[in-house]
C-alpha positions, 0 to 999 in steps of 0.5 A, a space after each residue: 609564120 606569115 599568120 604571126 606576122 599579121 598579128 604583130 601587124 593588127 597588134 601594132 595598127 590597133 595600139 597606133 589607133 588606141 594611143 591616137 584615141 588617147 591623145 585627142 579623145 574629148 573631155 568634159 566634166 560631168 553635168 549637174 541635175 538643177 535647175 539652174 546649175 552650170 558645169 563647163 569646161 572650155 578654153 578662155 582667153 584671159 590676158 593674151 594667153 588661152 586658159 582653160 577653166 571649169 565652171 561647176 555649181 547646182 545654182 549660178 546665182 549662189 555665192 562664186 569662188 575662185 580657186 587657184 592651184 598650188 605647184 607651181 604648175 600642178 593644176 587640180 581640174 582632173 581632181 577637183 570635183 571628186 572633192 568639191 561635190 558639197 561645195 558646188 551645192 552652195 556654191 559656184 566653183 572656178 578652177 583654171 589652169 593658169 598659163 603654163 600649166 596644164 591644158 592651158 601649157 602650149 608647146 610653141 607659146 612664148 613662155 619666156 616673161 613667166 612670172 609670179 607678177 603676170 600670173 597675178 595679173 592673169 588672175 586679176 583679169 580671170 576675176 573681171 571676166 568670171 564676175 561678168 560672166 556670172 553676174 557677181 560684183 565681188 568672189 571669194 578666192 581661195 589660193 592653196 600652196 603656191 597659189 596662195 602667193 598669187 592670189 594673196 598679192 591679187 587680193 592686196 592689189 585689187 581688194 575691190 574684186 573680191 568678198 574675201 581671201 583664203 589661203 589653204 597651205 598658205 605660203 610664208 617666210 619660205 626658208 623658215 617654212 623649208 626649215 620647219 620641213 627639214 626638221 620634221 622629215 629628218 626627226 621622222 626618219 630618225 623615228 623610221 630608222 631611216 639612216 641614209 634619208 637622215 643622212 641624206 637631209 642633214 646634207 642639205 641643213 646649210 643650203 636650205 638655212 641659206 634660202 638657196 633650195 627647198 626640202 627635197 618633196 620626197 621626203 616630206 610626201 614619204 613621212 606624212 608632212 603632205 597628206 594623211 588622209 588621202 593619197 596625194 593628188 598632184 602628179 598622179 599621171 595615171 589618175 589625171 589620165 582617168 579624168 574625164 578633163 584630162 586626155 593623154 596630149 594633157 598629161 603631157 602638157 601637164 608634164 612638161 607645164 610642170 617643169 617649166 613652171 618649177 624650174 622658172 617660179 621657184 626661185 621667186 619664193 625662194 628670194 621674195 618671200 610673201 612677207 616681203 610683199 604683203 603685210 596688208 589685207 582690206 578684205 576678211 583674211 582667213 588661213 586654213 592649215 592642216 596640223 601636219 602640213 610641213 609642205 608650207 609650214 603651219 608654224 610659220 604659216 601662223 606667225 605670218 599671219 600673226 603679222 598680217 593687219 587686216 579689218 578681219 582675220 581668222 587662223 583655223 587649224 584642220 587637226 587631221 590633215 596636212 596640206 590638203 584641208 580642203 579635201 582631206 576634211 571636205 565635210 568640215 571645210 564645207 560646213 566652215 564655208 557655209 558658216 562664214 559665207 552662206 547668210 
């Protein structure tokens, strides 16, 4: 008895010391063999607030990009450069986390004037810093899902930072957008024989019409309106954990960024929709949308577009994808970047 007790003990001692390595063990993204090549990942103050960025590209001198992540609140650090690894041989790519998400969250941060216009002004401010770090007069941004809103308005509000814009996922007239995912979720689940799903969306036609909320992500993630081609990326807790950004402290900060930054953010693109805000780019404009992607409707995605003046644009459809593009179809989205950007 006394020889089980003391296993318990040991067993106990040794999760204690495990769970401890867990939560503050270091992180690191994984080098790059060039010459010239830079790949970091650190803590920047940008605006006031401390944001973490990575940094990665076999050459400092090739072309930068900036990436801002969609959620609200879910940042693509912990997968990114399993995706980006042809990109970042042409180019240098930016990732950060933006304030409130992710390892930039930070428990007793004061989070209270989070907004959509402060994190288009953390990220006019991560553009001045990024292209004096980095020698660069102007950056191309890329905004995917929620992070087009930011970066559209970004690019609207400053064109002079930047070569050109890229919204991946882009966001639209919101309530159009939900109202194109209800309708592909419940025709699916009617395909599927799935009565209680269908019955499920049908309850929610009037609130969603309304502009009052969005199709429930389950649904939309569960009949292929997300990804096709891969699993989905975000929220996966058990893959961020195996990164080698992330530790476990970061999933939980990642977690409760989460939350915090829907239950704050969401309500803007609900009741101030993009097209209320841009109608107007001074720089090239390109949409890349999946065919199937029914997270940030590609039909309505078009018919912004179509309303969008600017000196140059382009919409370009990924038919095998839906709202991750950019990944699901890395070898196609590396060759239009080169296409357009490498002279």
């Amino acid at each position: 008895m006394k020889n089980v007790k003391k296993l318990i003990k040991y067993i106990g001692i040794i999760s204690l010391i495990l769970l401890i390595i867990a939560l503050f063990s270091p992180t690191w993204t994984s080098p790059i063999k060039a010459d010239n090549s830079i790949s970091a990942l650190e803590k920047v103050e940008i605006n006031g607030s401390s944001h973490e960025i990575m940094i990665r590209g076999h050459d400092k001198d090739n072309p930068v990009i900036i990436f801002v992540h969609g959620g609200p609140g879910c940042p693509e650090i912990p997968y990114a450069d399993k995706y980006q690894d042809l990109l970042e041989t042409n180019f240098t790519v930016v990732n950060y986390d933006q304030r409130a998400s992710g390892k930039s969250y930070h428990f007793f941060e004061d989070y209270s004037n989070l907004s959509s216009d402060l994190l288009v002004q953390d990220l006019l401010a991560m553009t001045d810093y990024i292209s004096e770090r980095l020698g660069k007069e102007k950056i191309i941004l890329i905004g995917h899902s929620y992070g087009t809103y930011i970066a559209m308005q970004a690019a609207h509000e400053a064109p002079e930072k930047y070569e050109a814009y890229i919204g991946i996922g882009q966001m639209s007239d919101t309530t159009e957008s939900e109202i194109d995912s209800l309708n592909y979720s419940i025709n699916q689940a009617q395909k599927a024989g799935n009565v209680d799903d269908v019955s499920s969306l049908k309850g929610l036609t009037e609130k969603i019409k309304n502009g009052d909320t969005f199709t429930p992500r389950n649904y939309v993630m569960k009949y292929g309106g997300a990804s096709r081609l891969i699993d989905n990326p975000d929220g996966d807790n058990i893959g961020i954990l195996f990164s080698s950004e992330y530790n476990l402290l970061d999933v939980v900060r990642y977690n409760f960024g989460l939350a915090h930054s829907q239950n704050t953010l969401l309500k803007e693109v609900l009741k101030k929709p993009l097209p209320n805000i841009v109608m107007e780019l001074k720089i090239p404009c390109y949409f890349i949308m999946g065919k199937y992607d029914y997270m940030t409707s590609s039909h309505a995605a078009e018919k912004y577009f179509n309303m969008i003046e600017a000196n140059k644009k382009e919409f370009i459809t990924f038919e095998q994808s839906a709202h991750y593009p950019q990944l699901e179809e890395k070898e196609k989205f590396y060759k239009w970047m080169c296409d357009t950007f490498i002279k």
